[in-house]
C-alpha positions in Angstrom: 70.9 65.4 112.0 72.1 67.6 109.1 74.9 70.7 110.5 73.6 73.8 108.9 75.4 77.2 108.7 74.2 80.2 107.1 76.9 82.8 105.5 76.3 86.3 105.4 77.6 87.9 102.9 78.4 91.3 101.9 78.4 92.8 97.9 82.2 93.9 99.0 82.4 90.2 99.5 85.1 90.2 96.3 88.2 89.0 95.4 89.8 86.9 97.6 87.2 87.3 100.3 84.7 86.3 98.2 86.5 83.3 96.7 87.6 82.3 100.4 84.3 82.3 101.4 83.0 80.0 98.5 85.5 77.8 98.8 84.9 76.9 102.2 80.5 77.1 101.3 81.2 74.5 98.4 84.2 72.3 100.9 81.4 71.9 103.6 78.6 70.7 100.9 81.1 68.5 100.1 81.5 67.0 104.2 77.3 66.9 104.7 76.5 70.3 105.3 73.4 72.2 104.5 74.5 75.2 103.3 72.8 78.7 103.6 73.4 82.6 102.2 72.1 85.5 103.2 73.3 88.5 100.8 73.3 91.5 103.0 72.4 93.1 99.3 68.8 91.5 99.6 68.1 92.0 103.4 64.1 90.7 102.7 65.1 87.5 102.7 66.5 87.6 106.4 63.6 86.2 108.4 63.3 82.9 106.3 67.6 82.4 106.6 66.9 83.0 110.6 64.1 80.8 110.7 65.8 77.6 109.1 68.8 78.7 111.0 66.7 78.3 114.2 65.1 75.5 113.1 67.9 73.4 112.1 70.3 74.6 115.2 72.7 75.9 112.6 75.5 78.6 113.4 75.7 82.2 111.8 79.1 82.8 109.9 80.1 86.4 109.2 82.4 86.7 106.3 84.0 89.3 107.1 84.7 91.5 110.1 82.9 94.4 109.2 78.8 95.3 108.2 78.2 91.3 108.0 79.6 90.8 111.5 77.3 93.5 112.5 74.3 91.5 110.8 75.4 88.2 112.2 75.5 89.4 115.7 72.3 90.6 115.7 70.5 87.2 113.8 72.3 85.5 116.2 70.9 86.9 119.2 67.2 86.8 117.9 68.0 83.3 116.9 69.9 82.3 120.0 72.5 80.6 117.4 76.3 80.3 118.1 77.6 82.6 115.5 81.6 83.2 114.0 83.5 85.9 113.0 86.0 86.1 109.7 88.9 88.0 109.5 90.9 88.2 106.7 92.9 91.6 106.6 95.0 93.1 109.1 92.1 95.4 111.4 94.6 98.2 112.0 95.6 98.9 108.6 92.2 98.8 107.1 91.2 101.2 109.5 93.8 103.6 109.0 93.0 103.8 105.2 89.4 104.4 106.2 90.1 106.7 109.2 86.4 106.0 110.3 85.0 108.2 113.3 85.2 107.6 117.1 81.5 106.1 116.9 82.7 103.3 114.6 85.1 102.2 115.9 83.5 102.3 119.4 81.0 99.8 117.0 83.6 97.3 115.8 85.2 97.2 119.1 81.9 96.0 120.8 80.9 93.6 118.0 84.2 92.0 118.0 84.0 91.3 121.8 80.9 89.9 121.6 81.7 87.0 118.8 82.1 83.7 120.3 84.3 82.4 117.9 86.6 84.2 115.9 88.6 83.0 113.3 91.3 84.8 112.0 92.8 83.7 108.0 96.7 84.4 109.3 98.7 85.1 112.7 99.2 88.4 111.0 95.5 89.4 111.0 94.8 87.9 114.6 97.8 90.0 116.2 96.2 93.1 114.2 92.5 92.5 115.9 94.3 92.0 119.3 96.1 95.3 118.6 92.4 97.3 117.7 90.6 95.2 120.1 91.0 93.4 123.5 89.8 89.7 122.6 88.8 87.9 125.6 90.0 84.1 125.6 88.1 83.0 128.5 84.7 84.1 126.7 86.0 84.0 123.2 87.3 81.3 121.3 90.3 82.1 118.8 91.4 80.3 115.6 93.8 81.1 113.1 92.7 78.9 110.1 95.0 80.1 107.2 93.9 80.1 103.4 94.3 77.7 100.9 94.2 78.1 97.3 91.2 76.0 95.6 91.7 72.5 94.7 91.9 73.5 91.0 94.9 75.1 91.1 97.0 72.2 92.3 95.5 70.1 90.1 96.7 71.4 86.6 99.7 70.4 86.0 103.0 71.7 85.4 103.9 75.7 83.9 105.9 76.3 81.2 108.9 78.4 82.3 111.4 80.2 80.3 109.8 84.2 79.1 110.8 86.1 81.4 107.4 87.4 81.9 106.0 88.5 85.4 102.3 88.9 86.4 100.3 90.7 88.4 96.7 89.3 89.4 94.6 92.2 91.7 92.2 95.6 92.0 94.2 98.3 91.2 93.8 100.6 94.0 95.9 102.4 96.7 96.3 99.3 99.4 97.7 96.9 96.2 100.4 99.7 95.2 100.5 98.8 91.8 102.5 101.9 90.9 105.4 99.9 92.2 105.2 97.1 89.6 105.7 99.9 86.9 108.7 100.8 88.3 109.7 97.8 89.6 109.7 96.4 85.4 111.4 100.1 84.9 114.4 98.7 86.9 114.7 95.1 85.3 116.3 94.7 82.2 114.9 94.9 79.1 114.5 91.3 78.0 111.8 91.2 81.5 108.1 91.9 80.9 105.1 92.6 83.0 101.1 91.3 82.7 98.8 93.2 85.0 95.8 91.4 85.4 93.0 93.4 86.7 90.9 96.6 86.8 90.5 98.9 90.0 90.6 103.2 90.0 94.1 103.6 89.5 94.0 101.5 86.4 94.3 105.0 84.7 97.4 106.8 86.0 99.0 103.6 86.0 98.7 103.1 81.7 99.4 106.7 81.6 102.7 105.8 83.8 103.5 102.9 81.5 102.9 104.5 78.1 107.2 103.8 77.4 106.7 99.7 78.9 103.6 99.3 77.0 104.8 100.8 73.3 107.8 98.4 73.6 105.5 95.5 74.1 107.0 95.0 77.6 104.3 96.0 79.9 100.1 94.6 78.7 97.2 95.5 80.5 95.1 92.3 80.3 91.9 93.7 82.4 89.3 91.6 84.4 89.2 88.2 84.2 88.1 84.9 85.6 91.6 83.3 87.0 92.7 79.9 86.7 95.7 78.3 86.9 96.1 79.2 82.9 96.3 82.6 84.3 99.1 82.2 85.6 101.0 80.0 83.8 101.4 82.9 81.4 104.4 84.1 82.9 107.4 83.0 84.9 106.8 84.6 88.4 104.0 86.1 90.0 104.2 89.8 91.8 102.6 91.5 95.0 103.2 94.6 95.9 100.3 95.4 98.3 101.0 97.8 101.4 98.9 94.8 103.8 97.5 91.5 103.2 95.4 89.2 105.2 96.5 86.0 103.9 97.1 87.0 100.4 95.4 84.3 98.3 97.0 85.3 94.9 100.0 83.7 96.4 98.6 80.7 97.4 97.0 80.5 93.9 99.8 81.3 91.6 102.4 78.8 94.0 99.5 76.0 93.9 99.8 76.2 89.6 103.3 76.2 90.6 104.7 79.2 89.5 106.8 81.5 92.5 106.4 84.3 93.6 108.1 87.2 95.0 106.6 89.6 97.9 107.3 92.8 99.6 107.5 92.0 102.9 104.4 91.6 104.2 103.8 90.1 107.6 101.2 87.7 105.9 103.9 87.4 103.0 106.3 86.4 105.3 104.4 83.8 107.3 103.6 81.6 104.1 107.0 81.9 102.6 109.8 82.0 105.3 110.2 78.4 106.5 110.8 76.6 103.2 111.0 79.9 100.2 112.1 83.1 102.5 114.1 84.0 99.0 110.7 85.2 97.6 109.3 87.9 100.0 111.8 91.2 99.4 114.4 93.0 101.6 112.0 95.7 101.4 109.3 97.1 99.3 111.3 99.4 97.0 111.6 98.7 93.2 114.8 98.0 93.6 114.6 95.5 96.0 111.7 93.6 94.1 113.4 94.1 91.1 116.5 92.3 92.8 114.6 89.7 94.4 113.4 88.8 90.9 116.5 88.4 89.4 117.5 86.3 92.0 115.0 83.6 92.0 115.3 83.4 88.1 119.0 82.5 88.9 118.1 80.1 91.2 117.9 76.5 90.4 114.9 75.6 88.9 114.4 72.6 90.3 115.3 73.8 94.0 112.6 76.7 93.0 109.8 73.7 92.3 110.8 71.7 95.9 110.4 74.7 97.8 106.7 75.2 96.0 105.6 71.8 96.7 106.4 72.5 100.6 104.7 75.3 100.9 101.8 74.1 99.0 101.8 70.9 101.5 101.6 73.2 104.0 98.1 75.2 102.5 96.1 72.0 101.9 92.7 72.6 100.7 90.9 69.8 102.5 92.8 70.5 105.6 91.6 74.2 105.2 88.2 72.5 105.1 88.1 69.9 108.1 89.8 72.9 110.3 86.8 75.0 109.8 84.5 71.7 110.2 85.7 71.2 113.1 84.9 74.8 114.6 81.4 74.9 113.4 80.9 71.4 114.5 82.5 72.5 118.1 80.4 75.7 117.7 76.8 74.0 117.4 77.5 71.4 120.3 78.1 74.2 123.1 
């Protein structure tokens, strides 16, 4: 008999989230799943998603940990369908950004106890829920399944160093911090320049702040774009800057087209690069210490630099990613 799951998505489903989730939707197509999606943006079509989910025994996956884990929860009940839980950021920062009331969070707290399966994108995020929430492990199954970039990026040869050139790939809003990469290139000499790749709120304040780097030619503002592993390959070394992560997949993507990174250090940050490249997360997250950090790894061998990608990358394999998450749906549907 076909497995079947049904995603349910959310139109804040973006960026790496929504890429995350695709991946996985197009990797289980690829193992003999029938695939479903239910777009929280066009509730009509709910009853016909829960009917084949019914019908075919399938199990519910919530992409994320907020309105499609409320959704999920309840299709699941009506259905009487096992159904799982994503998490991708860190619960406790997100919350604090969006200082939601006492009701809501009273309403996360009882939808996260009541997920069966939870699955968690990095040991950061699942230490997070455990702080907002107490997960039960005798009712609730836990999984920390970390991210992978798409196999794409791994499979486009080799970059083109030499330029001097750093890149940014992200929103441009408060969380990402992208203020810092202005004055991060403000502290690097002047032969270093900076391509921020990316729209968001802030995008603004931030030309406004890098009138001088952009006149000079050493700061471009290259707007949306689809990424590939082309995207990165424009420059030498990719930057993040973000205040919290989940698992962040810019990383995972720019190391995958094999271009390094460097991180402030982020918990996430830190739990992809420590073992094998612990020279790319940051002392801190000042300018200073980013802009540092930079100049370090360009003085680094390159060579060394390009061993230390490939373990990392061995590490983040995207059919591993797959078959982990195979294997808890499979598990999922059999209990």
């Amino acid at each position: 008999m076909t497995k079947h799951v049904l995603f349910v998505h959310d139109n804040r489903s973006v960026g790496g989230v929504g890429q995350v989730s695709r991946q996985l939707a197009q990797g289980l197509q690829g193992r003999g799943w029938s695939v479903d999606h239910l777009n929280l943006s066009n509730p009509g079509s709910a009853f016909e998603h829960l009917k084949r989910v019914d019908r075919m025994r399938g199990v519910i996956v919530a992409t994320q940990n907020f309105s499609t884990s409320y959704v999920a929860c309840a299709l699941a009940a009506i259905a009487r369908r096992p159904w799982v839980m994503c998490v991708h950021g860190p619960v406790t920062n997100v919350l604090e950004a969006a200082r939601p009331g006492a009701v809501k969070r009273a309403l996360l707290r009882y939808t996260y106890r009541r997920a069966p399966v939870v699955v968690c994108s990095s040991q950061a995020s699942l230490d997070s829920l455990r702080a907002f929430c107490d997960i039960d492990p005798s009712r609730q199954r836990l999984h920390v399944i970390r991210n992978t970039a798409a196999p794409e990026f791994l499979a486009a040869g080799a970059p083109v160093p030499g330029s001097r050139r750093l890149g940014f790939v992200g929103r441009l809003s408060a969380e990402k911090q992208p203020h810092v990469l202005i004055e991060t290139l403000a502290v690097l000499p002047p032969d270093y320049g900076l391509t921020v790749v990316g729209t968001g709120a802030l995008a603004p304040a931030l030309v406004e702040k890098g009138r001088a780097e952009i006149a000079s030619g050493r700061l471009q503002f290259a707007g949306q774009q689809a990424i590939t592993a082309a995207s990165y390959r424009q420059w030498d070394v990719t930057l993040l800057c973000s205040a919290y992560e989940g698992y962040p997949l810019v990383l995972l993507e720019s190391l995958a087209s094999g271009v390094p990174v460097v991180s402030t250090p982020i918990p996430p940050a830190a739990e992809m690069l420590a073992r094998h490249a612990p020279y790319m997360v940051a002392r801190d997250a000042s300018p200073q210490a980013l802009a540092e950090a930079v100049q370090a790894l360009f003085a680094r061998d390159p060579q060394e630099v390009a061993r230390d990608i490939a373990a990392v990358n061995a590490e983040h394999d995207p059919q591993g990613f797959i078959a982990a998450w195979d294997d808890v749906l499979t598990e999922s549907i059999a209990r």
